[in-house]
C-alpha positions, 0 to 999 in steps of 0.5 A: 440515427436510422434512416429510410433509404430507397435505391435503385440498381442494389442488385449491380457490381456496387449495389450489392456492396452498398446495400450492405453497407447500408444495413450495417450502418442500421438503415432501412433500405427499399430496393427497387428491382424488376426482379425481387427473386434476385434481392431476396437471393441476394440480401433474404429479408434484410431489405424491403424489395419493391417491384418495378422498372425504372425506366417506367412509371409505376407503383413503386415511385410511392415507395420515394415518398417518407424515405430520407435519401435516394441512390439511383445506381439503375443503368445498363451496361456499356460492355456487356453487349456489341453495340448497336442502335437497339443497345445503345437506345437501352444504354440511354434510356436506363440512365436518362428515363430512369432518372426522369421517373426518380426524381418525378417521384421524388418532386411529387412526393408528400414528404421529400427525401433530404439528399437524392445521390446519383451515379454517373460516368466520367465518360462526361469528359470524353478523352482527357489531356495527359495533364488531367481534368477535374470536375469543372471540365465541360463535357465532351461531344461523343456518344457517351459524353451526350449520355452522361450530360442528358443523365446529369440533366434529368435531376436538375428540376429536384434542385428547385424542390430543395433536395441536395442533389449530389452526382458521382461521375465514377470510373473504372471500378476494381473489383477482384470477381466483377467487372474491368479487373476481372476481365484483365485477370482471365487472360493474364492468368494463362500467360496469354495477357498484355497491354491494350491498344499499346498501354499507354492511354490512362485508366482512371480507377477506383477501388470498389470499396472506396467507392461504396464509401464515397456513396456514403458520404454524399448522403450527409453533404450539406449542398448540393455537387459533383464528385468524381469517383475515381482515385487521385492518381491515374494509371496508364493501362500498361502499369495496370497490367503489368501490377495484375501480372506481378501480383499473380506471378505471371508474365504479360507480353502479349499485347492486343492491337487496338485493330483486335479490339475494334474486331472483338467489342466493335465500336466500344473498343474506342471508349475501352481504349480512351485516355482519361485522366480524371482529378477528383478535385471536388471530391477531396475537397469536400473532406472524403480520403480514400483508403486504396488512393495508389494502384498497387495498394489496391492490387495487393488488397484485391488480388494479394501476393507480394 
C-alpha cells in the first residue's frame, strides 16, 4: 500500500539512504529542508520538498497534516565542529526545538499520522559496563546523555494523541564514504593509522543498511518503544582498526594517545573514546534481523577484500 510519508534530516548521512528506500517501496515522501536546491540535487522530483527549519515554527508543520507517518532524523552533528557553547546550544537545540515543533504539528494536525519515528543516540547510556546495557538502562548524567533524554522527552505528549511513537537510539553508523568509518579509513590507507586512546573502550555500531531497515520496521510496529539501533555484537576499537587494515592490506601500528585526541577535537574526544557496549534487547525482540549482525561481515560488504 502506498503511503504519505514526511521526514525531516533526508538530506543527512542516513536520510539520503532512507528516502530512497522510501521511494522504492512506492511512498510518497515530503522532505523537510532548509535548503530544497540540496533535495532536488539529491533525489530531483521524486520527492515532494518543503521549505522549513525544524528548529522553528513555520508553514511546513501543515505539511504533517494527512501524512501516514513521521521520520524525524533533523539534528546537528556532534563531530563536525570544536565544541563550545554556541555549538553545543545547536547541538541541543536541533534535536530538542526540532522534536518540540514536530511533534507540535502532529498534535494539532486534523488528520494524525499513525506512527511518528524518532532517532536518537545511545549517547543516553553514557559509558556502558563491559557487561553491556540494553534499552532498560537509565540514563546517564553527562552532557549528551541530558541531551538524548530532553530529545526523548519532547515526543512523550503525542503518545496521549494515539500516535505510536517509536525511538531509534542509534550508534556508530558504518558507512564506506561518510562518517565514522570514512574517517578511520584516511589514515589507515597511508599507513599512518592506529587504535584510539589504547583500543580497547567498545564501539557499538551498525551498518548503514541495517539501519535504513530498522527505520523501516518501526513504521509497521503496533505500540509504541525503543529500539537501539546498534548490532548485536560490539567491537572493541582496537578490533575495528585492525578489520579496516586488513581489508585494505595495510598496517595499523600507530596509535593515537587519548592526550592527542583531547589536543585534536577538544572535549568531543571523551565521548569518541567512551566505551559502549550496547544490546539491542528490545530491537530483536520485536522481530528485526539484521543482515551485517558481525563486524567483519560488514567490513567486507563496505570495503571488500579478503
Amino acid at each position: 500500500m502506498r503511503h504519505n510519508i514526511l521526514i525531516t534530516g533526508g538530506t543527512g548521512q542516513v536520510g539520503r539512504r532512507l528516502v530512497l528506500s522510501l521511494l522504492d517501496c512506492g511512498d510518497t515522501v515530503f522532505v523537510v529542508s532548509r535548503d530544497l536546491s540540496r533535495v532536488h540535487q539529491l533525489f530531483g522530483d521524486k520527492v515532494i520538498g518543503i521549505q522549513g527549519d525544524p528548529t522553528t515554527s513555520g508553514k511546513w508543520q501543515e505539511a504533517v497534516d494527512g501524512t501516514d507517518a513521521v521520520i524525524h532524523l533533523a539534528g546537528e552533528s556532534v563531530a563536525n565542529h570544536r565544541w563550545n557553547p554556541s555549538i553545543k546550544a545547536a547541538i541541543r537545540s536541533s534535536r530538542v526545538d526540532s522534536t518540540l515543533n514536530v511533534c507540535n504539528a502532529i498534535v494539532q494536525a486534523r488528520r494524525r499520522p499513525r506512527v511518528f519515528v524518532s532517532a536518537s543516540a545511545i549517547g543516553w547510556y553514557g559509558t556502558t559496563p563491559d557487561s553491556g546495557c540494553d534499552e532498560s538502562a537509565p540514563c546517564a548524567t553527562d552532557f549528551l546523555a541530558q541531551v538524548c533524554r530532553e530529545w526523548e522527552s519532547s515526543s512523550t505528549d503525542i503518545c496521549e494523541s494515539g500516535v505510536v511513537r517509536v525511538i531509534i537510539r542509534v550508534g556508530i553508523v558504518l558507512e564506506r564514504n561518510f562518517g565514522a568509518l570514512a574517517e578511520l579509513v584516511k589514515p589507515i590507507k597511508f599507513c599512518v593509522g592506529g587504535p584510539l586512546a589504547g583500543g580497547q573502550f567498545f564501539m557499538s555500531w551498525i551498518h548503514c543498511e541495517d539501519l535504513c531497515k530498522l527505520f523501516l520496521h518501526a513504521l509497521n510496529v503496533p505500540s509504541s518503544s525503543i529500539f537501539n539501533g546498534v548490532s548485536p555484537l560490539a567491537v572493541r576499537n582496537h578490533a575495528l582498526v585492525a578489520g579496516i587494515a586488513q581489508r585494505l592490506h595495510r598496517i595499523a601500528i600507530l596509535p593515537t594517545p587519548y592526550w592527542a585526541l583531547r589536543l585534536f577535537v577538544g572535549e568531543f574526544a571523551r565521548y569518541l573514546c567512551a566505551s559502549q557496549n550496547v544490546i539491542p534487547k528490545a530491537t530483536l525482540e520485536s522481530g528485526f534481523s539484521f543482515k551485517y549482525p558481525e563486524i567483519n561481515m560488514a567490513l567486507a560488504q563496505l570495503l571488500g577484500g579478503k
